[in-house]
C-alpha positions in Angstrom: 160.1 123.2 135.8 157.9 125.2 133.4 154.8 124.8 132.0 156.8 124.5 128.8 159.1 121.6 129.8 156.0 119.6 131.2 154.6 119.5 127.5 155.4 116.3 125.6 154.7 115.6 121.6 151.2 114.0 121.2 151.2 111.2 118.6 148.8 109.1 117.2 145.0 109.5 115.9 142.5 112.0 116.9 139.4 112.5 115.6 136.6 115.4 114.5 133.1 115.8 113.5 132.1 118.4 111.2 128.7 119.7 109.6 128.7 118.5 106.2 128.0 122.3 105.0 131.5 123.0 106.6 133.2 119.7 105.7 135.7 121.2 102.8 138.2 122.8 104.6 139.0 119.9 108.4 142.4 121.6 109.1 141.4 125.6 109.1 140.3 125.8 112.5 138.3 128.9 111.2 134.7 127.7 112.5 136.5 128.0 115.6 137.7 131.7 115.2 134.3 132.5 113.9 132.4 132.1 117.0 135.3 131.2 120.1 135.2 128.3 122.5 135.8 127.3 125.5 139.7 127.5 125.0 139.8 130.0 121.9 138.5 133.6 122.0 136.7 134.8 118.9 139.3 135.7 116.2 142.0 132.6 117.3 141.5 129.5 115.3 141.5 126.3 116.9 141.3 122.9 116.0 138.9 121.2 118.5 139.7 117.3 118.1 138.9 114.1 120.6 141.0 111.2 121.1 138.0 108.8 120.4 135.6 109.4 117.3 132.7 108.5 120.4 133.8 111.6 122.2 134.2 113.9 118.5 130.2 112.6 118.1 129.2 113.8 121.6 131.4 117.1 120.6 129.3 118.0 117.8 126.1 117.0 118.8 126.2 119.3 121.7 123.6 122.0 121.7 121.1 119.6 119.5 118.1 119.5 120.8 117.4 115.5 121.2 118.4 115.4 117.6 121.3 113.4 116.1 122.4 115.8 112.6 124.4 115.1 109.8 128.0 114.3 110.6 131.3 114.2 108.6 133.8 112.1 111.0 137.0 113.0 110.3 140.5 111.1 111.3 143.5 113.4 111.7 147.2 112.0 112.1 149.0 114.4 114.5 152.5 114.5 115.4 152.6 117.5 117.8 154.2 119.2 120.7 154.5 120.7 122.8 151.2 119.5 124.0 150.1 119.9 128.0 148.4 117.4 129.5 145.3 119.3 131.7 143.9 115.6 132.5 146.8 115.4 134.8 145.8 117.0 138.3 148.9 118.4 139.0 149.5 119.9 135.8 145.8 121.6 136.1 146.5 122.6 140.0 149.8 124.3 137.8 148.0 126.0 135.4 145.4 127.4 137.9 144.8 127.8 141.4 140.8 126.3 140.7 141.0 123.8 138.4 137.4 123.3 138.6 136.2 126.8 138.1 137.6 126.1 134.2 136.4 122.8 133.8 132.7 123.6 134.7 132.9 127.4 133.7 129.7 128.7 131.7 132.3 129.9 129.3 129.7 130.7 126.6 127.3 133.1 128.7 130.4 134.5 129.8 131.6 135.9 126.8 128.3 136.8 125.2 128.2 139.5 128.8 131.9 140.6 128.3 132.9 139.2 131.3 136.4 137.5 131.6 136.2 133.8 130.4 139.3 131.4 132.4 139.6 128.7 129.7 140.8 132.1 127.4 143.0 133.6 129.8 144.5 130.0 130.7 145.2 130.0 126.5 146.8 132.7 126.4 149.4 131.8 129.2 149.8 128.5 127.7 150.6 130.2 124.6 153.1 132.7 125.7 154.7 129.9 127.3 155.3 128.0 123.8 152.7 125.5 124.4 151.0 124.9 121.3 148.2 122.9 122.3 146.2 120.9 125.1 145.2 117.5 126.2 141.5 118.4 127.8 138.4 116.5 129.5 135.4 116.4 127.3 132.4 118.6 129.2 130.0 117.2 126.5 126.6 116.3 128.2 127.0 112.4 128.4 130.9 112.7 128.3 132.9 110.4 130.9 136.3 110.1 131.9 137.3 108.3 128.7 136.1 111.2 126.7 139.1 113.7 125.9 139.4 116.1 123.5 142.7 118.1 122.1 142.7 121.3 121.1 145.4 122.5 119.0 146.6 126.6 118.9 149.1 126.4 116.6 149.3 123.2 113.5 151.0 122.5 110.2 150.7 119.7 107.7 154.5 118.6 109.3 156.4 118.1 112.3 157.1 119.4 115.0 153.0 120.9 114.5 151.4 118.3 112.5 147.8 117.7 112.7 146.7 116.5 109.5 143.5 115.2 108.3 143.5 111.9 106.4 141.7 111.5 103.5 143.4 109.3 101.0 141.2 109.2 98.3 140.3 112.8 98.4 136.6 112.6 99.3 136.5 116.3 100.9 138.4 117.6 97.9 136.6 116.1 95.4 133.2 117.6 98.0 134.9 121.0 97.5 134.9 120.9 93.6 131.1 120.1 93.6 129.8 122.5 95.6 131.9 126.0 95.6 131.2 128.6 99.0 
């Protein structure tokens, strides 16, 4: 069976914080693509999201020294596939012969020396493969087995892609109008 094939359509809620100054634009994934991640190289947007808005607050607190900062939580409805499931042992032990080389990989000083960075190279396999996005442990400082993030590669505002933020009374457009980049 490929990779492919062991991807299934991820439905329900997931969940994102975002620094207010950034806030206007939730489904660009372009904060991403600025400055790379753990499972996007600079220049591929990705939408970094968590499946519980506990685990999207340790997400984007990360880095802070001691300080909690202003936070937009966001709620995204996502219909989406297909998505692979890297909480699943065997899937990992698929994907990669060390599963925990990528999960505690220093991904970040990595890539600032050049050097080849795992979680990147497992993206881009995933991707050739027609996987779209992934089911993930949180490594947040603080994070626990019931903290797990999604990252999505490829979304659209409808199915079969759809990862869309929901904001029915229009707050973060309305935010947009006021204050212009």
């Amino acid at each position: 069976m490929s990779l492919r094939e062991l991807g299934e359509t991820y439905r329900g809620m997931v969940y994102r914080g975002h620094n207010p100054l950034w806030d206007d634009d939730p489904e660009s994934g372009a904060g991403a693509a600025r400055k790379g991640g753990r499972w996007n190289w600079v220049g591929l947007p990705a939408l970094y999201t968590s499946e519980r808005f506990e685990t999207a607050w340790l997400e984007a607190q990360q880095g802070l020294a001691m300080k909690t900062q202003p936070l937009t939580l966001c709620t995204y409805e996502v219909d989406c596939g297909p998505i692979l499931d890297l909480c699943d042992p065997d899937i990992r032990n698929r994907v990669h012969p060390d599963p925990e080389a990528w999960r505690h990989e220093a991904w970040l000083s990595k890539s600032r020396l050049g050097m080849p960075v795992i979680g990147w190279e497992i993206a881009q396999k995933l991707m050739d493969e027609g996987i779209v996005g992934i089911r993930t442990p949180s490594q947040a400082r603080g994070a626990t087995a019931r903290d797990v993030n999604v990252v999505f590669w490829r979304w659209s505002r409808t199915p079969p892609t759809m990862v869309r933020v929901i904001d029915d009374e229009g707050c973060l457009k309305r935010r947009k109008a006021k204050h212009p980049p």
